[in-house]
N, C-alpha and C positions, 0 to 999 in steps of 0.2 A: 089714578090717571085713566082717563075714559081711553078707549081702542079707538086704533085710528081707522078710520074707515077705509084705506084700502084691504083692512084683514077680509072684507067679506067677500073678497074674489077668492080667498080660501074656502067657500061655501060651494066653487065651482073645482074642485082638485088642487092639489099641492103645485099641479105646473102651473095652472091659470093664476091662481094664486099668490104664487110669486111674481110671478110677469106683471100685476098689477099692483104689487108692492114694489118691485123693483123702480116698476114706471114712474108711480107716485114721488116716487122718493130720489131722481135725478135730479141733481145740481141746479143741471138744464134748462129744469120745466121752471124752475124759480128767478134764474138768472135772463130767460129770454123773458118772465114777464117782470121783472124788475126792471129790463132793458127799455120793453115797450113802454110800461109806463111812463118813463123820465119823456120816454122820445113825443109821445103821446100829451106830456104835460099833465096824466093821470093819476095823480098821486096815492089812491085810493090802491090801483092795480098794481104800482110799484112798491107799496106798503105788503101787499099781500105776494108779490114775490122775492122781499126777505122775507115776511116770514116764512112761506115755503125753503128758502134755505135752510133758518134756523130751525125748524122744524126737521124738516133733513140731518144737517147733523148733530142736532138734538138725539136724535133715534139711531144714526152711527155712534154717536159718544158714548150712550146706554149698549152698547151692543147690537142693537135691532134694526143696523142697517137694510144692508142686502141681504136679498136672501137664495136657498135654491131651490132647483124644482123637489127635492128630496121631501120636502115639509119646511113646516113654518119655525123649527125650532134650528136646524138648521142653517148655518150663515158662513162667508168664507172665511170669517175669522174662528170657528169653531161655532159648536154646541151652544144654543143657549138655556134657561132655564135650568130644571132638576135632571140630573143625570143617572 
């Protein structure tokens, strides 16, 4: 499975990092452009805001939702990875 590309805000410290994994990865961002496009008549834009859902909690269902500023292994559900 290739990385999702918000890890490399982890390239800027473990807070920026999460900040822009967290970002990536709200509900929100997929459901307002799932919104728009129906509204829009854009089907192309509302296609790609489920898949930002499923993709969202595709990555909560694995573990790798949220995360915190502590590091990237770090989630509120616990520890991920080797312990």
């Amino acid at each position: 499975m290739p990385p999702d590309l918000s890890f490399f805000g982890y390239l800027s410290g473990p807070k920026v990092g999460a900040f822009v994994c967290n970002l990536v990865h709200l509900y929100a961002v997929g459901e307002l452009m799932l919104c728009v496009g129906h509204a829009l008549a854009q089907p192309v834009l509302a296609a790609l805001g489920a898949l930002w859902i499923a993709h969202s909690g595709f990555d909560r269902m694995l573990g790798y939702g949220l995360k915190s500023p502590k590091g990237f292994g770090d989630t509120p559900l616990g520890c991920i990875g080797k312990t």
